[in-house]
N, C-alpha and C positions, 0 to 999 in steps of 0.2 A: 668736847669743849662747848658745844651749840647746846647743851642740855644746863651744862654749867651757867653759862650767860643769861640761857634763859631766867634761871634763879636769882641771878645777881641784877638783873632787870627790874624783878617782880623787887626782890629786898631795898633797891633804891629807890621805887614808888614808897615801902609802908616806912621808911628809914627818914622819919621828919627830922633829921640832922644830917642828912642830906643836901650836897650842895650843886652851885652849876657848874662848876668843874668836875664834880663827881660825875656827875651826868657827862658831861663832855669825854672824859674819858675813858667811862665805860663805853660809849660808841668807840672810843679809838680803837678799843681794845677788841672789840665789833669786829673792826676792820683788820687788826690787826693783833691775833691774840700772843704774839710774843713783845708786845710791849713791854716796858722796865715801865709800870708805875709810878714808881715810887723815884726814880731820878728823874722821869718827866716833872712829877710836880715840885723838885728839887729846882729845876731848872727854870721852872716859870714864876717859882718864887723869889730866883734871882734875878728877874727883872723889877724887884722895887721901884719904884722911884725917888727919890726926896723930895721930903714932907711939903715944900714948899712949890713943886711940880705937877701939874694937875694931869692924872694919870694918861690922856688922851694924848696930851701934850707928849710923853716920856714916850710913851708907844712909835708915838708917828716921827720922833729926832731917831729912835733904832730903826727906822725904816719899815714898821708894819703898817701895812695897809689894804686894802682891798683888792685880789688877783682880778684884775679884767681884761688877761688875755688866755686865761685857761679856768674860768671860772668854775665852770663842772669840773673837775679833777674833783677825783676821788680826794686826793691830797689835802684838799682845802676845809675835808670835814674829818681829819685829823690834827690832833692838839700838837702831837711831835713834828709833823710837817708843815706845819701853820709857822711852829717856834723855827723850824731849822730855814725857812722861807721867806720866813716874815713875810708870807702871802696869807690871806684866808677870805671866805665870804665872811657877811655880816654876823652870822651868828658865832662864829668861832671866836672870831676876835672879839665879840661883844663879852665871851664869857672871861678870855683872858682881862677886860677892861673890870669888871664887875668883881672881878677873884679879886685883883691889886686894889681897887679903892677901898674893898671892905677891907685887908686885910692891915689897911694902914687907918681902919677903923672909920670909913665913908659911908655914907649907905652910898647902895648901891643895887639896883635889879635893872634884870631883862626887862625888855618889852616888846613883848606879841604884835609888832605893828605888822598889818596885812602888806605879804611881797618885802616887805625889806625888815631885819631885825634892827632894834635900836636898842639903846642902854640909856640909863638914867644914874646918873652919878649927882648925889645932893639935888640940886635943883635942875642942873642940867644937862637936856637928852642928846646926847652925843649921835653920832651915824659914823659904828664904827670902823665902816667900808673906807669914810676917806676923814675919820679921827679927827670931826670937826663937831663944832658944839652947831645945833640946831634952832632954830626960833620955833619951837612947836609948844602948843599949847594944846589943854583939853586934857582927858584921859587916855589913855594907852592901856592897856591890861597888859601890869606885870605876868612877868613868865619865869614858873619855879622851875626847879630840875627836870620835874616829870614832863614837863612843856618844853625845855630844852630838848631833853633826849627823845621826845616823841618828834620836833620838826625836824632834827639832826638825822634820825633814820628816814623822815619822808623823804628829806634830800636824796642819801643816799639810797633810797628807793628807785626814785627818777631817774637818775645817773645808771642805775645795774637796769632796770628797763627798755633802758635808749640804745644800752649796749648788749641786749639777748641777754642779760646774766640774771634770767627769772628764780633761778633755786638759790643765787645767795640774796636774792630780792625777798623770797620768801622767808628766811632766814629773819628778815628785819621787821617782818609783820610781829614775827613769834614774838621778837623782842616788844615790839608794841603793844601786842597782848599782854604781856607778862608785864608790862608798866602800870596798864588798865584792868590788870586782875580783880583788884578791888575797887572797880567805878561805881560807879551811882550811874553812871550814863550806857545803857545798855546800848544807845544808838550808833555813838563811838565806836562799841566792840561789833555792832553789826554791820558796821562799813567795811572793817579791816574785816572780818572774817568775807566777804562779799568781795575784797579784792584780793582775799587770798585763796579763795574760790575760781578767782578770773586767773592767778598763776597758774594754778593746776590743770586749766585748762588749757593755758598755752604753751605747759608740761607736757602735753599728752597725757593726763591722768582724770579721767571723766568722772571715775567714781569719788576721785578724792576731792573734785570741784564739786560735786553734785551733794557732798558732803556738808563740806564750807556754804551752798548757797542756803542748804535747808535750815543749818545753822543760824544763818544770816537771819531767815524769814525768819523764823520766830522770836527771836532776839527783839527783830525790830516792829513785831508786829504786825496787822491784818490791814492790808488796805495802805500800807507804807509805800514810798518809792522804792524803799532797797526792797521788799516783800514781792513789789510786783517784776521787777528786774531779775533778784533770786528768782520766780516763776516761770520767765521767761526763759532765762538760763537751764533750768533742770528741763524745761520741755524741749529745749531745742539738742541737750544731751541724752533726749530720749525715755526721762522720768528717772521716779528715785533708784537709790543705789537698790543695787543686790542685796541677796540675803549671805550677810556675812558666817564662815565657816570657824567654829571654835576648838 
């Protein structure tokens, strides 16, 4: 299944018909690969609203809104338990807000705001933690799929870290990689390879950190921060790997 995923990772990075609920669900499906798809988005497309209701409004009268008393839950960066909850953090619910306006023909995108995700429906930027319209101005950098599904696993990074669960944390890098398969930004892929060097180490797996760091340095280059970090890392596990046996 983890090989499977990884593909459908990489297909929804080059898949420009790709959307934020695609994204969003494919992390669900992350977390939980016996998901029902396809009645999930059955089910979230039954929250319409009428035409006359402005989507933030419609969300927050069925009572979704921001979990702030069990925030980290796993739960809350699932689309099926966000809907069966009506709890989620910002990004979840942002994407549910974003799905419904376009689909009643709104614009509608994410926005990349640093620390808290927000939405933008026509003019305006909602915070869809507590489904209220905003007084913000300026630019925001919208956030496509690829940017969804890449902060949705950093979360769920965080969360498998705080609680020892470093090999399904690892798990979510893969998925990161295979989002950034085909980047332009080698610096990007030489961070995640650099912390997934730092799993392996707190695996017990030296050679396979030592892998991932060398990885890293060159990725990022001579004279880098991650280059000199990697450096430090492979000297302190003793220098490079073995000579592997074929």
């Amino acid at each position: 299944m983890r090989e499977s995923l990884v593909e459908a990772f990489a297909d929804l990075s080059a898949n420009g018909e790709s959307c934020e609920l695609d994204a969003a669900l494919l992390v669900n499906v992350a977390l939980d690969p016996s998901l029902d798809v396809a009645a999930l988005r059955a089910d979230i497309d039954r929250l319409m609203p009428d035409a006359e209701v402005p989507v933030w409004q419609h969300l927050s009268a069925l009572g979704f809104k921001g979990d702030e008393h069990s925030y980290h839950d796993l739960a809350n960066s699932r689309m099926d338990a966000v809907l069966a909850r009506r709890r989620g953090i910002p990004i979840t619910l942002a994407v549910l807000l974003v799905h419904l306006a376009r689909q009643r023909g709104e614009p509608a995108v994410g926005l990349n705001a640093p620390g808290h995700f927000l939405s933008r429906i026509g003019m305006q930027v909602i915070d869809p933690f507590s489904m209220q319209v905003l007084p913000v101005g300026g630019d925001i950098e919208p956030a496509g799929p690829v940017d969804i599904a890449l902060r949705m696993l950093n979360n769920i990074k965080q969360i498998l870290t705080a609680t020892g669960e470093q090999a399904r944390a690892l798990d979510m890098v893969d998925y990161q990689l295979a989002l950034l398969r085909d980047t332009a930004s080698p610096q990007k892929v030489a961070l995640l390879m650099l912390e997934k060097g730092e799993y392996w180490r707190a695996l017990g797996a030296p050679e396979l950190a030592v892998g991932c760091y060398e990885e890293a340095s060159d990725l990022s280059g001579d004279g880098t921060e991650i280059a000199t970090v990697c450096r430090a890392r492979i000297a302190q596990l003793g220098g490079a790997r073995g000579s592997t046996l074929h």
